[in-house]
C-alpha positions in Angstrom: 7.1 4.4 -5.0 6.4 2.3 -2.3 6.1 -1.6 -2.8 3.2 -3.7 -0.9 3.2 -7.5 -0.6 0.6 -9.9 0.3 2.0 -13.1 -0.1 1.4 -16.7 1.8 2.9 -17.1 4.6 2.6 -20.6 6.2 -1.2 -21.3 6.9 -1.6 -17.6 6.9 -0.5 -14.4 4.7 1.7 -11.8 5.0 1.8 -8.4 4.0 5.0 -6.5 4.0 6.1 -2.9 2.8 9.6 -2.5 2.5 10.1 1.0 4.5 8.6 -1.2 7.6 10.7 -3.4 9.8 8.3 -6.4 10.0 5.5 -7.8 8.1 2.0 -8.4 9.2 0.3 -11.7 9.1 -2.8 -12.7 8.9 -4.9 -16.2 9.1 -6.9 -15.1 6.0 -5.8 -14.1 2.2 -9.3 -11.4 2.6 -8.0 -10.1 5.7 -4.5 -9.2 4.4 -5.6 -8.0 1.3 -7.9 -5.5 3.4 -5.6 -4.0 5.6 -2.6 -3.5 2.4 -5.4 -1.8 0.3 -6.1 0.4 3.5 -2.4 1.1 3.9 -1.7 2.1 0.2 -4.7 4.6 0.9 -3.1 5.6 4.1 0.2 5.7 1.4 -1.7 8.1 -0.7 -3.3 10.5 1.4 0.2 11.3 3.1 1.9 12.1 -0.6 3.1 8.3 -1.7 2.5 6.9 -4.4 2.5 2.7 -3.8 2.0 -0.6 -5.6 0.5 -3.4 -4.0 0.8 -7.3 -5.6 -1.2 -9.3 -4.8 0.1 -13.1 -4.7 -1.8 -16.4 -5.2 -1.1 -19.5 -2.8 1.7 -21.3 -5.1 3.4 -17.6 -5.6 2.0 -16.6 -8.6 1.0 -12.7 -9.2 -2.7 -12.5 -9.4 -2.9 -8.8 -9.3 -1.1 -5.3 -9.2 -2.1 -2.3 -8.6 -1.3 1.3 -8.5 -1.8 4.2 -6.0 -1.2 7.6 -7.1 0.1 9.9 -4.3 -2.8 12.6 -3.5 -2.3 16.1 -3.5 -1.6 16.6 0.5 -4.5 18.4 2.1 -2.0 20.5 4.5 -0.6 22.2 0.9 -1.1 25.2 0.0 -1.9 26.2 -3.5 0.2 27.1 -5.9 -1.7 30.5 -6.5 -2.0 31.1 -3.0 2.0 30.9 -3.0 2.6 33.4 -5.9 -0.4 36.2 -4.5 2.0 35.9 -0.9 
C-alpha cells in the first residue's frame, strides 16, 4: 500500500508519496489536499491500493483515509480466461 502525506511545509504544504523522489508543495493546505486525493485515485485506477494522512498545522493527524486498488480496466475476466 502506498503511503500519501500532506503535511506543512514552511508557509506552504507538502505532499509526498514515498515511491516518488521529491515532494510537491503547495502555498495552500486545499490545494495539496486536492492534488493527493487526485493521486490516490490515479493510485487506484492503475491497481494500488493507498493511504493518504492528512496533517494539521502543529503535526497532528487530522485525517486518514483509504483507497482500495480498482479492478484494472485492461484485465481480462476471470471467465473469459478459463473459456480460452
Amino acid at each position: 500500500m502506498q503511503v500519501i502525506e500532506v503535511a506543512p511545509l514552511g508557509p506552504g504544504w507538502r505532499v509526498s508519496l514515498g515511491a516518488l523522489a521529491g515532494d510537491m508543495v503547495f502555498a495552500r493546505g486545499g490545494a495539496a489536499e486536492g492534488a493527493a486525493r487526485r493521486l490516490a485515485a490515479r493510485l487506484a485506477h492503475s491497481g494500488q491500493a493507498s493511504e493518504l494522512r492528512i496533517r494539521l498545522r502543529d503535526g497532528s493527524l487530522a485525517e486518514r483515509l483509504v483507497w482500495p486498488a480498482l479492478p484494472r480496466r485492461d484485465a481480462a475476466p476471470a471467465a473469459a480466461l478459463e473459456a480460452a
